[in-house]
PyMOL commands that place a pseudoatom at each C-alpha (Angstrom):
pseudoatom trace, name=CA, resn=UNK, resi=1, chain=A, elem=C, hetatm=0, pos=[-21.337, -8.960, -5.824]
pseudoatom trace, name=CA, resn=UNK, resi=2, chain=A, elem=C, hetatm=0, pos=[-18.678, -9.964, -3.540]
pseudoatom trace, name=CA, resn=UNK, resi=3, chain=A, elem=C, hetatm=0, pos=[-18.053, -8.964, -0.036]
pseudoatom trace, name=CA, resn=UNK, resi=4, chain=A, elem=C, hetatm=0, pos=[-14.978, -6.576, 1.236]
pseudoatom trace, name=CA, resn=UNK, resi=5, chain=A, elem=C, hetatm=0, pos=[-13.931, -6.089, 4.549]
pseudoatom trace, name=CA, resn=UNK, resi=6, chain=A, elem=C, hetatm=0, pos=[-11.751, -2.984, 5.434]
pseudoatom trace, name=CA, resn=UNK, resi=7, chain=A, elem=C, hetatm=0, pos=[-10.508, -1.783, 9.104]
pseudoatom trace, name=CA, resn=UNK, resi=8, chain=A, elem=C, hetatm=0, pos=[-8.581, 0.850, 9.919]
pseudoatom trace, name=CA, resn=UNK, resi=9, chain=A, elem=C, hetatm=0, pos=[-5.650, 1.331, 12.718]
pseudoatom trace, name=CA, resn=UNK, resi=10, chain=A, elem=C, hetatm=0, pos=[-2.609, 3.325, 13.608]
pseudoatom trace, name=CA, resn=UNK, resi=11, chain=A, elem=C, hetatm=0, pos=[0.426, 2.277, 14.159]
pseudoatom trace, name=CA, resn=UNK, resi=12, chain=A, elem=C, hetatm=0, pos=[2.885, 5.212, 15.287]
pseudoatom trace, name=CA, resn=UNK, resi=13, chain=A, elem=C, hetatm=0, pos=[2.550, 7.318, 11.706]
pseudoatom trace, name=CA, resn=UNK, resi=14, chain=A, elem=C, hetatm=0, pos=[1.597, 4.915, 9.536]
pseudoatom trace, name=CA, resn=UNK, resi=15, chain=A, elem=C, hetatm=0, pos=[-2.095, 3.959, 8.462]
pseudoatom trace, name=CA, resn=UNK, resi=16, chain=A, elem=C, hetatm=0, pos=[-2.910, 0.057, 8.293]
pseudoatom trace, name=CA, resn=UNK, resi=17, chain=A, elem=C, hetatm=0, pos=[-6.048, -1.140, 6.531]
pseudoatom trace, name=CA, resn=UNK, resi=18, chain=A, elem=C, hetatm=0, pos=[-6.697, -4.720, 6.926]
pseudoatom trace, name=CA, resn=UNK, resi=19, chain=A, elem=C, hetatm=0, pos=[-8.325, -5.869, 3.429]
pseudoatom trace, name=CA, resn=UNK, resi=20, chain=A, elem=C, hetatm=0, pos=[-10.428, -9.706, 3.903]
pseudoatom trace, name=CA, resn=UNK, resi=21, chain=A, elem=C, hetatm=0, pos=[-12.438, -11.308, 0.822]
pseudoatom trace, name=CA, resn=UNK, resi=22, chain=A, elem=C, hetatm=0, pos=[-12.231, -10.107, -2.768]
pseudoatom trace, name=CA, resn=UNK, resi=23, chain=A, elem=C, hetatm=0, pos=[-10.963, -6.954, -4.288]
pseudoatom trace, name=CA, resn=UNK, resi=24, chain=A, elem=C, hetatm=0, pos=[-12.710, -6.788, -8.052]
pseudoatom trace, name=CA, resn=UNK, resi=25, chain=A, elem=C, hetatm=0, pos=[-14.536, -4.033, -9.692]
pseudoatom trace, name=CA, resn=UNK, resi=26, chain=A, elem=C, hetatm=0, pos=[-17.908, -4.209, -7.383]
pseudoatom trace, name=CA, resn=UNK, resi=27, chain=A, elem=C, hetatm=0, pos=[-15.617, -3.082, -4.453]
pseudoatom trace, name=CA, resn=UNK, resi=28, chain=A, elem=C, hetatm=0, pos=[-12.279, -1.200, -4.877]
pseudoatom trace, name=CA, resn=UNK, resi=29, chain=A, elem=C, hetatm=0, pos=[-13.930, 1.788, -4.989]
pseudoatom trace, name=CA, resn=UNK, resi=30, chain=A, elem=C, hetatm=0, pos=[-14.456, 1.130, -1.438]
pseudoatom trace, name=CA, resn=UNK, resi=31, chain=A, elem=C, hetatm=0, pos=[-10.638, 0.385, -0.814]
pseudoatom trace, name=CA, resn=UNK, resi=32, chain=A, elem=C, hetatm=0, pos=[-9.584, 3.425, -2.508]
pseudoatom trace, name=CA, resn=UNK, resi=33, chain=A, elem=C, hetatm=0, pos=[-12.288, 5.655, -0.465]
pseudoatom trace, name=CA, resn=UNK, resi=34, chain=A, elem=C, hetatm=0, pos=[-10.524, 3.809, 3.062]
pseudoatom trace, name=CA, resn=UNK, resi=35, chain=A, elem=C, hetatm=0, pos=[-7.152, 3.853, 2.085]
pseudoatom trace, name=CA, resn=UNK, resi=36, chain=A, elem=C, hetatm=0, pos=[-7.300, 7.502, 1.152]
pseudoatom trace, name=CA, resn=UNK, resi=37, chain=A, elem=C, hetatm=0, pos=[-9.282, 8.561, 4.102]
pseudoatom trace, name=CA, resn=UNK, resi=38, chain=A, elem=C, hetatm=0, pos=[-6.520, 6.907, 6.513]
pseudoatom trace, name=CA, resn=UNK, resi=39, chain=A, elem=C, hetatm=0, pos=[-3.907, 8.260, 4.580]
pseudoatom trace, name=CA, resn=UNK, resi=40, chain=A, elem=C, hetatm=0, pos=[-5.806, 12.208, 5.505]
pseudoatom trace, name=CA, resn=UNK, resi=41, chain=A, elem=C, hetatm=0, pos=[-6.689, 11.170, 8.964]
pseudoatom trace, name=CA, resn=UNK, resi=42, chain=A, elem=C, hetatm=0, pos=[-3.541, 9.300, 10.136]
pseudoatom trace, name=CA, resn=UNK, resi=43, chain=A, elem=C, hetatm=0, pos=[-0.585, 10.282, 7.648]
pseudoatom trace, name=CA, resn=UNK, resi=44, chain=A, elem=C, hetatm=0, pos=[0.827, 9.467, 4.458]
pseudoatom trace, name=CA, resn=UNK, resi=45, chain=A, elem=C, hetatm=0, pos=[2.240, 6.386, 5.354]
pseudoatom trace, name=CA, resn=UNK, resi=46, chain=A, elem=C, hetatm=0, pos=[0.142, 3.250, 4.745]
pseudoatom trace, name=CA, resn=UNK, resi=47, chain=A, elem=C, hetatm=0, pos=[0.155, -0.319, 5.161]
pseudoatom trace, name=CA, resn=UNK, resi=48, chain=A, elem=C, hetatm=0, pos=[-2.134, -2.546, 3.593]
pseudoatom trace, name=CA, resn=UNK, resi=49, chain=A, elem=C, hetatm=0, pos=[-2.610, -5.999, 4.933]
pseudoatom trace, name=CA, resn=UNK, resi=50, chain=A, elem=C, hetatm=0, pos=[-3.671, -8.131, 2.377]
pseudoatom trace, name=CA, resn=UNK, resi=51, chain=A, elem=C, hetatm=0, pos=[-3.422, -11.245, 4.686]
pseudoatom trace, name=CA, resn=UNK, resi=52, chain=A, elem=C, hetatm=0, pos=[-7.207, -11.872, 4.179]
pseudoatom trace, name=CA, resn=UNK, resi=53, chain=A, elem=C, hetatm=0, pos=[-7.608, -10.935, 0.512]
pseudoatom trace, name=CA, resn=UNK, resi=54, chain=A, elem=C, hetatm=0, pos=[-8.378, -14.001, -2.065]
pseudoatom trace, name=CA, resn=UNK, resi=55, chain=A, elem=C, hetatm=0, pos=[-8.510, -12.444, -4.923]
pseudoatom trace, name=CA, resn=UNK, resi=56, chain=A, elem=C, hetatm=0, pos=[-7.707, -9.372, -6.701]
pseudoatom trace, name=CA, resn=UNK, resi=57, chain=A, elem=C, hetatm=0, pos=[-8.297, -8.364, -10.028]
pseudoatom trace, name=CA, resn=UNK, resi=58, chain=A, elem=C, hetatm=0, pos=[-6.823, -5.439, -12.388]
pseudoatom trace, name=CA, resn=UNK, resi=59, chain=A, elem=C, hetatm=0, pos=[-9.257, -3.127, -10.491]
pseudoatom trace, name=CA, resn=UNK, resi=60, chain=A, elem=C, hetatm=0, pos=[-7.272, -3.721, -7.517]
pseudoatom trace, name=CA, resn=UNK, resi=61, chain=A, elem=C, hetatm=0, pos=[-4.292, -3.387, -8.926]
pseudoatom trace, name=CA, resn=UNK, resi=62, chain=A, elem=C, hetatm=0, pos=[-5.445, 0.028, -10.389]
pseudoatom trace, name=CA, resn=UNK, resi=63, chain=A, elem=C, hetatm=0, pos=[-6.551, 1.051, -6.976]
pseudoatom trace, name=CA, resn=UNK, resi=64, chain=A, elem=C, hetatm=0, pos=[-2.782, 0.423, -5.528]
pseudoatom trace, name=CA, resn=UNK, resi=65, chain=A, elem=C, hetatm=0, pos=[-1.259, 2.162, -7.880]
pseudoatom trace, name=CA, resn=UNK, resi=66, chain=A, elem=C, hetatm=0, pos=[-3.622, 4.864, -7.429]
pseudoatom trace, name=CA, resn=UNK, resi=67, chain=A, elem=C, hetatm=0, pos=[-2.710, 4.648, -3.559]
pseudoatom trace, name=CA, resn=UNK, resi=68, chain=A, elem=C, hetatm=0, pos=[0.872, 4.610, -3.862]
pseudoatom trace, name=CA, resn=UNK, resi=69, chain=A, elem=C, hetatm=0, pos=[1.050, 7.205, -6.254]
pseudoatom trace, name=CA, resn=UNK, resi=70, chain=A, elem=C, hetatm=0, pos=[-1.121, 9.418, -3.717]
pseudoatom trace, name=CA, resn=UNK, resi=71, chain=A, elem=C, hetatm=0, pos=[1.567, 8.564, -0.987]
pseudoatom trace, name=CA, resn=UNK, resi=72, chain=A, elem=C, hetatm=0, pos=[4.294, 9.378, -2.788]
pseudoatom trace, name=CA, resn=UNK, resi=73, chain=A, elem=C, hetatm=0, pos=[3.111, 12.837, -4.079]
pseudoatom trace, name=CA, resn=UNK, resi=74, chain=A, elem=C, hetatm=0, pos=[2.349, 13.211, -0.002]
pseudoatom trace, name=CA, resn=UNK, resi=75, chain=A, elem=C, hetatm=0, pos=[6.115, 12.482, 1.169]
pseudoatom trace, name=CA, resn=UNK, resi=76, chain=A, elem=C, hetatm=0, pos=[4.823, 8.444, 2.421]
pseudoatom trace, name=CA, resn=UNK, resi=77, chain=A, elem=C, hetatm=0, pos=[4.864, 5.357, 1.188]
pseudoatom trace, name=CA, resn=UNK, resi=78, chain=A, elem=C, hetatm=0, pos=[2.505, 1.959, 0.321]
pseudoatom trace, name=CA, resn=UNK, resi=79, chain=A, elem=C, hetatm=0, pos=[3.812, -0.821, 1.565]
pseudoatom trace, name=CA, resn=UNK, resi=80, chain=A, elem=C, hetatm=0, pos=[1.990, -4.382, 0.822]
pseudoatom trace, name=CA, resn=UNK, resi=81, chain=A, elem=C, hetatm=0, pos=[1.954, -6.450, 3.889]
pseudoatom trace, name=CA, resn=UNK, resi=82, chain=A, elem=C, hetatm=0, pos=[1.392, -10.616, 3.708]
pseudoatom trace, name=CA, resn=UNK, resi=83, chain=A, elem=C, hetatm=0, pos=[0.285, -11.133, 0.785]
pseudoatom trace, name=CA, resn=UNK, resi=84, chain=A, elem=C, hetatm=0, pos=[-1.754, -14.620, -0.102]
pseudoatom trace, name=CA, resn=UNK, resi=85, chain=A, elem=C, hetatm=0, pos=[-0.362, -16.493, -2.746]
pseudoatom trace, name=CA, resn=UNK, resi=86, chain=A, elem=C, hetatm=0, pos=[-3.054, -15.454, -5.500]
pseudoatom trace, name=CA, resn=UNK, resi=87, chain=A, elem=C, hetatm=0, pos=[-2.531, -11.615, -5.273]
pseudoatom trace, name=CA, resn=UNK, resi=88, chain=A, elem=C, hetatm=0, pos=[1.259, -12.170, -4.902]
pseudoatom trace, name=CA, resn=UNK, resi=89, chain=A, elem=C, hetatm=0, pos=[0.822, -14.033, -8.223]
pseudoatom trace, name=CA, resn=UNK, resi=90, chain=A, elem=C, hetatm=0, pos=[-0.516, -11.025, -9.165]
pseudoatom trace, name=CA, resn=UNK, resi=91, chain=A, elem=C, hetatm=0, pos=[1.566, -8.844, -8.393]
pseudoatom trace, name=CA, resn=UNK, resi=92, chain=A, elem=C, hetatm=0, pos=[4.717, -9.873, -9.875]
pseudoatom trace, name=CA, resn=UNK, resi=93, chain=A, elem=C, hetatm=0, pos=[3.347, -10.763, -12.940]
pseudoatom trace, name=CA, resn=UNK, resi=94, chain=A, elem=C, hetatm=0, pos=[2.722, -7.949, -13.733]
pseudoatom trace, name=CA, resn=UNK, resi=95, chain=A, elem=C, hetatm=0, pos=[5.835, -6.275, -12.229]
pseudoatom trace, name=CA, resn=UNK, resi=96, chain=A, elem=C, hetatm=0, pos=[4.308, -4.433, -9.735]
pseudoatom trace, name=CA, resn=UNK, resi=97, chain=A, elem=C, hetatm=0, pos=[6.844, -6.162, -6.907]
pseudoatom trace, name=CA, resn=UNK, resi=98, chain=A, elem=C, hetatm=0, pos=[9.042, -3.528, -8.579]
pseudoatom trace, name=CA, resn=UNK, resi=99, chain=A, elem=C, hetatm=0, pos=[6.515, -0.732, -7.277]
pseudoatom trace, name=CA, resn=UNK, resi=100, chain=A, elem=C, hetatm=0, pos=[5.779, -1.565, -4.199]
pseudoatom trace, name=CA, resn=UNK, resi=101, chain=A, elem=C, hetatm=0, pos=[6.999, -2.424, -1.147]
pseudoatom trace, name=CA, resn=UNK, resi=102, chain=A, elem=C, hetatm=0, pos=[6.113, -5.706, -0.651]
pseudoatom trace, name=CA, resn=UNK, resi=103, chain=A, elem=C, hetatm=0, pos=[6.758, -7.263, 3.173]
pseudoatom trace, name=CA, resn=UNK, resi=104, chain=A, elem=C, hetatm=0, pos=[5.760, -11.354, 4.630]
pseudoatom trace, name=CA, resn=UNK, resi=105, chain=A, elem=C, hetatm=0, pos=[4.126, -9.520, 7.446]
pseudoatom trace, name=CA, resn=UNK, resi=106, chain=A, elem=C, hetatm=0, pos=[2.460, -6.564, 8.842]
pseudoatom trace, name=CA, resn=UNK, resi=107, chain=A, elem=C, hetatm=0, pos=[5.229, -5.661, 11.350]
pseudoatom trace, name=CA, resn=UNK, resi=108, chain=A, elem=C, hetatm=0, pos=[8.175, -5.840, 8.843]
pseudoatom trace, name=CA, resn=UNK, resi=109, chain=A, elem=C, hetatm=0, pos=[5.328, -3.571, 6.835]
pseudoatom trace, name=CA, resn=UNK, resi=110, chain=A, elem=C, hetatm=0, pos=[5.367, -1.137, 9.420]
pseudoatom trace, name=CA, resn=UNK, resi=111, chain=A, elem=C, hetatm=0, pos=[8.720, -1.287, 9.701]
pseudoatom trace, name=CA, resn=UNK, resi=112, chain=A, elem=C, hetatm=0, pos=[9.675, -0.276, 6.386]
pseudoatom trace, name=CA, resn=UNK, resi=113, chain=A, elem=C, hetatm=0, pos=[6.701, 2.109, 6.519]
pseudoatom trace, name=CA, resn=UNK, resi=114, chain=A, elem=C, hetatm=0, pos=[8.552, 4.110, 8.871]
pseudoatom trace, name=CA, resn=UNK, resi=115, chain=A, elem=C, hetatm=0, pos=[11.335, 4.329, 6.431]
pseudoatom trace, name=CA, resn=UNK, resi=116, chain=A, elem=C, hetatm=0, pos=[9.832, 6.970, 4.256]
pseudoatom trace, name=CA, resn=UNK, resi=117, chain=A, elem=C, hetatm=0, pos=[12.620, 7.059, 1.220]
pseudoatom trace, name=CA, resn=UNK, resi=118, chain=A, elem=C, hetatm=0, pos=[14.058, 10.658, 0.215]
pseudoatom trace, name=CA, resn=UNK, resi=119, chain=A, elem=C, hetatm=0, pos=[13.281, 12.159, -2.666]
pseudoatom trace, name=CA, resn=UNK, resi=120, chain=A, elem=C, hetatm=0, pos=[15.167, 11.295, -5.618]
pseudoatom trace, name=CA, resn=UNK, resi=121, chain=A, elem=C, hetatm=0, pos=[17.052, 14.104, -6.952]
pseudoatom trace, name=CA, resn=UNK, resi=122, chain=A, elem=C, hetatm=0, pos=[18.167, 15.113, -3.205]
pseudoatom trace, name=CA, resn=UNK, resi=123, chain=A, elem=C, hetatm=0, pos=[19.177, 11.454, -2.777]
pseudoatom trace, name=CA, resn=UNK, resi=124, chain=A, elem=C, hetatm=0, pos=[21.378, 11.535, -6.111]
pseudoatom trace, name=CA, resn=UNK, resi=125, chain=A, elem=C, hetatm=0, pos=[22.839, 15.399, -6.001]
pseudoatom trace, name=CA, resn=UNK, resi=126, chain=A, elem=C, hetatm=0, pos=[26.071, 15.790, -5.385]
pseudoatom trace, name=CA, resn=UNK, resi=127, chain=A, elem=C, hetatm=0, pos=[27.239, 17.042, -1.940]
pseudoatom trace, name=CA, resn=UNK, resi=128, chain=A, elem=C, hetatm=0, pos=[27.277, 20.565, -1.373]
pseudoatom trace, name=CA, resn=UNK, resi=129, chain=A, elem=C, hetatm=0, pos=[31.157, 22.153, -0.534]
pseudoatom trace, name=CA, resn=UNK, resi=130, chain=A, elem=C, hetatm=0, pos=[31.185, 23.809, 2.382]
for i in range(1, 130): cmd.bond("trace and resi %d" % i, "trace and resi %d" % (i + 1))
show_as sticks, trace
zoom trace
């Protein structure tokens, strides 16, 4: 059983959860309960630093997908913040860098975390003549 710590701050209106040790299937539960809870609590805008994680299996990457989905359907975002190498690795092979919003560090995170995209079909219709 491996160990998983999660914290949880504000930053303006966007949730950050700082994620240290390894994310597998004994434990992502636990960052799906705290990510969603923040995301209630603080608004639908999250951060994740991942700064501190070391590993990260296909549970984890279930449990993002599951988070950013859950953002999205709120009017937020998930946005991935520093990375280590291994779950980057992980990551793109898999294509999820074409998901998420993936940043170097937590302030360029909350940064684009503030930049909640608009929905699709607004952002493509075709002006409206006045």
């Amino acid at each position: 059983m491996s160990d998983l710590d999660l914290s949880t701050t504000s930053e303006g209106s966007c949730a950050v959860v700082r994620v240290d040790g390894e994310i597998d299937l004994d434990n992502a539960s636990d960052l799906s309960e705290v990510a969603l809870a923040a995301m209630q609590e603080i608004g639908p805008s999250l951060v994740l630093d991942l700064s501190g994680v070391t590993f990260m299996d296909s549970t984890g990457l279930k449990v993002l997908l599951a988070v950013h989905k859950r953002a999205e359907l709120a009017g937020g975002r998930l946005v991935l913040a520093g990375p280590t190498r291994s779950v980057n690795r992980v990551v793109t092979i898999t294509g999820f860098d074409q998901t998420f919003a993936v940043r170097d560090t937590v302030e360029d995170a909350l940064a684009a975390c503030a930049e909640v995209p608009r929905p699709a079909d607004s952002a493509d219709a075709p002006p409206t003549p006045v």
